[in-house]
C-alpha positions in Angstrom: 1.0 14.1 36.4 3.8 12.1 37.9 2.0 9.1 36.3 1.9 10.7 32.8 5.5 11.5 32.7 7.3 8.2 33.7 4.8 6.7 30.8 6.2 9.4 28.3 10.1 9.0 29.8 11.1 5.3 28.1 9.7 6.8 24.8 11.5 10.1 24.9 14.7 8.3 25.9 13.8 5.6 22.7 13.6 8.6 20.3 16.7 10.5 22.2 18.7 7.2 21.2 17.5 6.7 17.1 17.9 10.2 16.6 21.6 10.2 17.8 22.1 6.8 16.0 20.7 8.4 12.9 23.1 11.7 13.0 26.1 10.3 15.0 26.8 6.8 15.4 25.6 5.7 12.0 27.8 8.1 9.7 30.5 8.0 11.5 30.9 3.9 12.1 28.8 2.5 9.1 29.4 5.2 5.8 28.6 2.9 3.5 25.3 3.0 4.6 24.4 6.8 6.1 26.4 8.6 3.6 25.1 10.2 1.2 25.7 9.1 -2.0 26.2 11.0 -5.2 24.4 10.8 -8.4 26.6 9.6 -11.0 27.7 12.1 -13.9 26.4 12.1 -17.1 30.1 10.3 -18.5 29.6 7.4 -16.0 26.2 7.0 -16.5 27.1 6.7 -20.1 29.8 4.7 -19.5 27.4 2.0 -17.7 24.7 1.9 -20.8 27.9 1.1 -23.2 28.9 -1.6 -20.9 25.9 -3.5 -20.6 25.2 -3.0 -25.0 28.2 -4.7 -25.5 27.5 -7.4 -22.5 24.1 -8.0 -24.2 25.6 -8.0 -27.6 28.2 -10.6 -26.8 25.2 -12.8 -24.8 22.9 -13.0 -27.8 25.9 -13.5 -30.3 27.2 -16.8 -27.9 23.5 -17.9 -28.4 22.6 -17.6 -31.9 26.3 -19.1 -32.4 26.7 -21.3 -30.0 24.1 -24.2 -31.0 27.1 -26.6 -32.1 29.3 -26.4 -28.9 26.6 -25.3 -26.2 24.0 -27.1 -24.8 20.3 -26.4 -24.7 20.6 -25.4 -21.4 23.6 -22.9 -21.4 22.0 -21.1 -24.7 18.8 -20.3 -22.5 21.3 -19.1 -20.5 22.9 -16.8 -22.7 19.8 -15.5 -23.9 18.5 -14.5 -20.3 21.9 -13.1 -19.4 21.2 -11.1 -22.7 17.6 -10.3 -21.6 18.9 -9.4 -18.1 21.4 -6.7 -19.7 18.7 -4.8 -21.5 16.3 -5.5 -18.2 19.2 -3.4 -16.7 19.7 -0.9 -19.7 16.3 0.1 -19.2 16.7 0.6 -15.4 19.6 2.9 -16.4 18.0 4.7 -19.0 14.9 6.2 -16.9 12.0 6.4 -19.2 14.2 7.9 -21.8 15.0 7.0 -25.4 17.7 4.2 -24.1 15.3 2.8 -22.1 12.4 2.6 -24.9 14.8 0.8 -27.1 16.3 -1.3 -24.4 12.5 -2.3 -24.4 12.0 -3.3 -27.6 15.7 -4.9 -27.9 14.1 -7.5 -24.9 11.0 -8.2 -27.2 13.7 -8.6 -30.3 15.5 -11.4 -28.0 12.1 -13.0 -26.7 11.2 -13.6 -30.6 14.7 -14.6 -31.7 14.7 -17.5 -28.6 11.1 -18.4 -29.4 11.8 -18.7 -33.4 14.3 -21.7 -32.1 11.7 -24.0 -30.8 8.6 -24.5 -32.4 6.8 -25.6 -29.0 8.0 -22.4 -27.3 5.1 -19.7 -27.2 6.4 -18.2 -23.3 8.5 -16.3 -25.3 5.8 -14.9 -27.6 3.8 -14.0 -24.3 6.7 -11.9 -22.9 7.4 -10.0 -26.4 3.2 -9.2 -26.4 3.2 -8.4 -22.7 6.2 -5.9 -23.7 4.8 -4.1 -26.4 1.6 -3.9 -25.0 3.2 -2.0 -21.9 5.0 0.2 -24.6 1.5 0.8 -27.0 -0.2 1.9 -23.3 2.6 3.9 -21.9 4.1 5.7 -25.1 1.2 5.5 -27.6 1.9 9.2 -28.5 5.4 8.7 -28.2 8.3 8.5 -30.8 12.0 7.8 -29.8 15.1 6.9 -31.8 15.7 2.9 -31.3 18.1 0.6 -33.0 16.7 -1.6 -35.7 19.4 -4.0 -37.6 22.4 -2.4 -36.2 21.0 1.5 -37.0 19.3 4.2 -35.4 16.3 4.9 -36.4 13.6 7.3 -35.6 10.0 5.9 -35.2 6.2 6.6 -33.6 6.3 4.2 -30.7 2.8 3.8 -30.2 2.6 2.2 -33.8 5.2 0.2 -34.2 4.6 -1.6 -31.0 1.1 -2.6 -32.3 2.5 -3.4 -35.6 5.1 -6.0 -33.1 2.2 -7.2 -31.1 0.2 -8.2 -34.5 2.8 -9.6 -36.0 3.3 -12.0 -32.2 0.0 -12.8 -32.3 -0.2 -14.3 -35.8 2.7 -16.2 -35.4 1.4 -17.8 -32.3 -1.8 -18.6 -33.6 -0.2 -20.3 -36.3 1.5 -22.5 -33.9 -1.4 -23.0 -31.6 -4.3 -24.3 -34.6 -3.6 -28.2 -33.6 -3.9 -27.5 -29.9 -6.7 -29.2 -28.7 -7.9 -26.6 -26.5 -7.4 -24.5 -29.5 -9.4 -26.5 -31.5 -12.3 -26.8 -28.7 -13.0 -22.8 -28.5 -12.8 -22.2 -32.4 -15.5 -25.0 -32.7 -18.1 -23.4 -30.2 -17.2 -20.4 -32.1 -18.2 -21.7 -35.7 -21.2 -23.3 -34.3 -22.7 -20.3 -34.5 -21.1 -18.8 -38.0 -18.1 -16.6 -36.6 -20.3 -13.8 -36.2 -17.8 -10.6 -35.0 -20.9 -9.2 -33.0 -22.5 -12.3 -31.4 -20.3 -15.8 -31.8 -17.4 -15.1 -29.9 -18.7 -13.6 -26.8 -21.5 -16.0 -26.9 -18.9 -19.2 -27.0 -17.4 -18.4 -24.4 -20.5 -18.2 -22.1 -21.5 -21.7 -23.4 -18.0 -23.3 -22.7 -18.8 -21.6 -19.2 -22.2 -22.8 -18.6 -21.1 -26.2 -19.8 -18.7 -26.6 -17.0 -20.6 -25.3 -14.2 -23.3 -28.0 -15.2 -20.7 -30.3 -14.8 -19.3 -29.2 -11.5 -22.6 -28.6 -9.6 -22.6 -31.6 -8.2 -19.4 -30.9 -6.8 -20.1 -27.2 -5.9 -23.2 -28.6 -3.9 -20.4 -30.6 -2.2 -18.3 -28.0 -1.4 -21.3 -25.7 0.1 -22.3 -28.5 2.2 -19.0 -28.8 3.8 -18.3 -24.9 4.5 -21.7 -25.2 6.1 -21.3 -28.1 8.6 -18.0 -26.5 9.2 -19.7 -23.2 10.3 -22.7 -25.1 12.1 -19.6 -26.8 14.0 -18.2 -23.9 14.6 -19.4 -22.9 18.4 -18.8 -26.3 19.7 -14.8 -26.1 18.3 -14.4 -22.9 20.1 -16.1 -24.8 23.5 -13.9 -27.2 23.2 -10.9 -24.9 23.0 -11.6 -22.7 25.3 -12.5 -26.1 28.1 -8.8 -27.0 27.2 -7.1 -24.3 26.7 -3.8 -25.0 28.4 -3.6 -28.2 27.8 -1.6 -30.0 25.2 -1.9 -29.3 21.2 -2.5 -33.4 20.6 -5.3 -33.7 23.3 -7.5 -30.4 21.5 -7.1 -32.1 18.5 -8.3 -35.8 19.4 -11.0 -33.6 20.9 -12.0 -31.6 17.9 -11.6 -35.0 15.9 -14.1 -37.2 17.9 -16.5 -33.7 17.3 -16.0 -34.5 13.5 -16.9 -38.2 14.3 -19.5 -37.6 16.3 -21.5 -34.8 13.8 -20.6 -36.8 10.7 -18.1 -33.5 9.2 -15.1 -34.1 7.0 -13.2 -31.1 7.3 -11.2 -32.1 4.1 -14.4 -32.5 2.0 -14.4 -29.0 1.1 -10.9 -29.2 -0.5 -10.8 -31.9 -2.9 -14.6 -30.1 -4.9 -12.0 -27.0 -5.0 -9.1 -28.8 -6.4 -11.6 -30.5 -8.9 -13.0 -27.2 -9.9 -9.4 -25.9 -10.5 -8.1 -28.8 -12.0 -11.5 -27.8 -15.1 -11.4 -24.2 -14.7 -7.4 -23.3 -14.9 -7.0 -24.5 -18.6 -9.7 -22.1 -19.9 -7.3 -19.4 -19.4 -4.7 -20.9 -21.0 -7.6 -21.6 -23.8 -8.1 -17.7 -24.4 -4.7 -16.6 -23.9 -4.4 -19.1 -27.2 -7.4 -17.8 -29.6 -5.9 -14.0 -28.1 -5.6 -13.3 -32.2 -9.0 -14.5 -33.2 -10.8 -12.0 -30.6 -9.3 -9.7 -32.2 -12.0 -10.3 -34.8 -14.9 -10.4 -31.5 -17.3 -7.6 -30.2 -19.6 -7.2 -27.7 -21.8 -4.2 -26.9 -19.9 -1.5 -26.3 -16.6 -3.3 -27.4 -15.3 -2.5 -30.6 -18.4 0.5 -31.2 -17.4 3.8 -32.6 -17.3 5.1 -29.2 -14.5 2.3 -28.4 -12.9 4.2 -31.3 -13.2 7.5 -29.9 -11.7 6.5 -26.3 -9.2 3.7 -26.7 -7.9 4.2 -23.7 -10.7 2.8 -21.9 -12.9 1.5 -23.8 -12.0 -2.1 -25.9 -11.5 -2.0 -29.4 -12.2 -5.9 -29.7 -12.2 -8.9 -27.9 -8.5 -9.4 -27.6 -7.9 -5.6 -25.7 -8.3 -4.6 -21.6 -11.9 -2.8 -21.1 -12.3 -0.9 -17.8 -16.0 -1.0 -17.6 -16.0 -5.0 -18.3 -13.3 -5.2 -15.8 -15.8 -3.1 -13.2 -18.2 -5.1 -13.9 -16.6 -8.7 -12.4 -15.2 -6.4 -9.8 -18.7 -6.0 -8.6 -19.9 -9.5 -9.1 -16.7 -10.9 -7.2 -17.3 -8.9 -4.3 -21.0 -10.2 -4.4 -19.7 -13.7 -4.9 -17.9 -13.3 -1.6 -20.7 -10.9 -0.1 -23.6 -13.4 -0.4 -22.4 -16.5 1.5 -21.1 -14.2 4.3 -24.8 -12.6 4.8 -26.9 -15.6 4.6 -24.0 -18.4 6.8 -22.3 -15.4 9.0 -19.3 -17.5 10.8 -20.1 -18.1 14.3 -16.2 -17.3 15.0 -15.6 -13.8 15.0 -12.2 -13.9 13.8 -13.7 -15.9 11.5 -15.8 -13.2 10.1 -13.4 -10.5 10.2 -10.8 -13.1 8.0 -13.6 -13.1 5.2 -14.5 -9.3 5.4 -10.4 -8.8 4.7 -11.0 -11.3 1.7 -13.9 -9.9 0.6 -12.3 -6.6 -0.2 -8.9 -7.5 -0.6 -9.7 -10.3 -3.8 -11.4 -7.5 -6.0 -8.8 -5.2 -5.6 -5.7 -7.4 -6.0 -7.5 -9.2 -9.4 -8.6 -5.6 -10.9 -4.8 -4.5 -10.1 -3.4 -7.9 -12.1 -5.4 -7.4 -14.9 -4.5 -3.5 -15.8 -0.7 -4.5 -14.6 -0.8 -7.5 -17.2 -3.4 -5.9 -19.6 -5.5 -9.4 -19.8 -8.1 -9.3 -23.1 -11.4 -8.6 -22.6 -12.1 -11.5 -23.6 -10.3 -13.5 -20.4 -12.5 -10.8 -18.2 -16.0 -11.7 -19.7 -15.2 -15.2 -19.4 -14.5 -14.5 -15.5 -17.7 -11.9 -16.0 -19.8 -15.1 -16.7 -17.9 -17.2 -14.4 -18.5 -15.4 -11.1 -22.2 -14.6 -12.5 -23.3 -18.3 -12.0 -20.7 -19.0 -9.2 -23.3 -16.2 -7.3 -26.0 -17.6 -8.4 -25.0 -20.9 -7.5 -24.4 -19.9 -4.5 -27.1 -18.1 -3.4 -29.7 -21.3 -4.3 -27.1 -23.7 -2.5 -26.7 -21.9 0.7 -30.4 -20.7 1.0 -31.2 -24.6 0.1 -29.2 -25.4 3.2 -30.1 -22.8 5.4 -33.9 -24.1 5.2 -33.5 -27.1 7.3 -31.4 -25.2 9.5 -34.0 -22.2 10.0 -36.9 -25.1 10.5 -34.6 -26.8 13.3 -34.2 -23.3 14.9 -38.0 -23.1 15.2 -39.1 -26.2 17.3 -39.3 -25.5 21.0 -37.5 -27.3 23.7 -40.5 -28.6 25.0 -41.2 -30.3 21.9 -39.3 -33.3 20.1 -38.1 -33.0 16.4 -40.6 -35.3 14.7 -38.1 -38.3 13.4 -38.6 -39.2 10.1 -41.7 -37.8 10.0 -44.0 -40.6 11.3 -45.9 -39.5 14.7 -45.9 -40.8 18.4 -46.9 -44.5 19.4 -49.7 -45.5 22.0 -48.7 -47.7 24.5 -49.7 -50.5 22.3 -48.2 -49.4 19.6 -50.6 -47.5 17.4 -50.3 -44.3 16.0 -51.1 -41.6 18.9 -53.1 -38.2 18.0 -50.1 -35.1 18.4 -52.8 -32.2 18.4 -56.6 -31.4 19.0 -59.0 -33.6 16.8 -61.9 -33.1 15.3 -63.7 -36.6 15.9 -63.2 -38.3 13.0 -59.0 -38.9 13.7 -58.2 -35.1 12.2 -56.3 -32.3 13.8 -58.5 -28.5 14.1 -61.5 -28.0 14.6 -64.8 -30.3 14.0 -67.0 -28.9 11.3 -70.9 -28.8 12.8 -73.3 -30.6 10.4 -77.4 -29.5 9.9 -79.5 -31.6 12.3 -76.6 -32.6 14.6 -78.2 -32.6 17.9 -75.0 -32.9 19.9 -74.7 -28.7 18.9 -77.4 -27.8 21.0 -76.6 -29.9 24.4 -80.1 -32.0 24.3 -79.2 -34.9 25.9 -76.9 -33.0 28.4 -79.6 -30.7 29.6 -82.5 -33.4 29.4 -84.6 -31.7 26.6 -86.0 -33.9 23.4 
């Protein structure tokens, strides 16, 4: 009991302490901080929204005027101060009809900046990712917003889609001479522009096409994760022997291991660097054919029963669909899933980094794509992708797990066979391994008809 109570004394004494810091101390030495503070009134809450109209008013008038006595630089400047003053209208105006116009006024700004360089198309991807926040959260919606200097009443829901078309085409008429443009819109006419079948079915050729071309690199980078993990016992022996000792001498240690077993640990780097060095710019590819998708079906996609549930099912191509986006859920977790069951790490901490990984990825990627409402089409290309990634990796690691599981097999007792060529005689001739037959071959000797050896004759004496 006595025990018990000095163990609970420092913690009651801790909690004695923070609670009179909380009431006491803090409010009466630091107010700014444990006071209270008051809602603002309606007047000065209006009085804020007024000053930051006119703020953003005089920032977007110094930009669209300023072009003979600015520079480039202190115009985009102007316009993100003006961006920034809406940004904080909308904070101000708490999901009401301020802050749904404040919204579309920062999509208004995005397309004025982007209609003064004809390379800019950042700018169209902030307007779309704007009004498609505003067709998800208020697609029922209507509000009074300010359009050319007058309030006007609309459905929110539709005019943001009417926006977000109108985004789209402009950017796709911008983006025809890309090249990467040019390289999705010709898989896609390869096969007539079907709505149902081409556009789905381009983008699992483009993907196919560049896993062909990176598997020898995958192979690579396989081989490398699993000399690292074959390794892996002998680096913990080696830290645990030295641990203590000096940082340099572990790692001349671990070093001369890598020497000795033929491992680069940096060979599995530069096959992932190469692979997203190939694979990065396909997303940039489908962000820029966004508009044509919207023209692309697949399955369920754009069916009558997409109609009839919008919110969750796609309409096309170019729109977010929750069951497509389950789908890669589940094939990215067995992407991760597969090499961990058949190549376990020997390390433990190891194994419990990769367990961590293998549920944290599915849930972080599934949260970025309904945050940033990615197409479809960008989550059946990943669909595909992580489809042959398993697949790949189940054939690679069970490949390389063969020799490994033959190796695991041969007693102690008896020698790997090198190179496969048996045992010499003393005079250098081939020496029999096993039990032979007679005639130079391992097993048993098959009896012939009329072979008196079978019955013993001459041993026993009898013709």
């Amino acid at each position: 009991m006595n025990n018990q109570r000095r163990s609970l004394g420092p913690y009651i004494a801790i909690t004695a302490v923070y609670f009179l810091f909380l009431t006491v101390i803090g409010p009466r030495y630091f107010p700014r901080y444990f006071s209270p503070q008051r809602p603002p009134s309606a007047a000065q809450t209006e009085q804020k929204i007024q000053q930051q109209r006119d703020k953003a008013a005089r920032a977007e008038q110094e930009a669209l005027t300023g072009s003979n006595r600015l520079s480039i630089g202190e115009r985009q400047k102007k316009w993100d101060e003006a961006i920034q003053a809406y940004r904080e209208l909308e904070r101000l105006g708490d999901r009401t009809d301020v802050a749904i116009d404040a919204k579309f006024q920062q999509a208004r700004l995005h397309e004025a900046r982007a209609g003064t360089d004809a390379r800019n198309t950042s700018d169209y991807d902030q307007a779309e990712t704007i009004y498609k926040d505003l067709e998800r959260q208020h697609a029922h919606d209507s509000a009074t917003i300010t359009i050319g200097g007058q309030p006007t009443h609309v459905a929110v829901g539709q005019l943001a889609r009417e926006k977000l078309e109108a985004d789209l085409i402009a950017r796709d008429t911008r983006l025809r001479h890309d090249p990467r443009y040019r390289v999705l819109d010709f898989f896609v006419g390869l096969t007539g522009r079907i709505p149902g079948f081409s556009y789905w079915f381009a983008l699992v050729m483009i993907t196919l096409l560049i896993k062909a071309v990176l598997l020898p690199v995958t192979k690579r980078q396989f081989k490398s994760m699993a000399d690292m993990q074959r390794i892996a016992p002998k680096m913990k022996e080696i830290q645990e022997k030295l641990k203590g000792r000096p940082a340099d001498e572990i790692n001349r240690k671990i070093m001369a291991l890598y020497k000795e077993e033929g491992v680069n640990p940096a060979a599995g780097c530069v096959p992932m660097v190469a692979q997203m060095v190939v694979l990065i710019p396909l997303y940039s590819m489908i962000r820029m054919y966004e508009y044509q998708f919207r023209h692309g079906y697949f399955l369920w996609i754009g069916s009558a029963l997409s109609q009839k549930y919008p919110q969750f099912l796609a309409t096309s191509l170019a729109v977010p669909d929750v069951p497509l986006l389950l789908l890669y859920l589940v094939t990215m977790f067995l992407s991760t899933y597969i090499p961990f069951r058949l190549q376990p790490p020997a390390d433990p901490q190891q194994a419990q980094q990769q367990k961590m990984m293998m549920y944290f990825m599915p849930f972080m990627f599934g949260f970025m794509t309904w945050k940033y409402a990615w197409p479809s089409a960008f989550t059946f290309y990943w669909l595909i992708l992580s489809a042959t990634s398993t697949w790949q990796q189940w054939h690679i690691l069970r490949a390389n797990s063969a020799p490994a599981s033959a190796a695991a097999l041969q007693t102690p007792n008896s020698p790997p066979n090198l190179q496969g060529k048996p045992p010499l005689r003393g005079n250098g001739s081939p020496a029999r391994t096993g039990p032979t037959n007679g005639n130079g071959r391992g097993g048993p000797r098959s009896i012939k008809p009329g072979d008196t050896r079978r019955s013993g004759a001459k041993k026993s004496g009898r013709r």
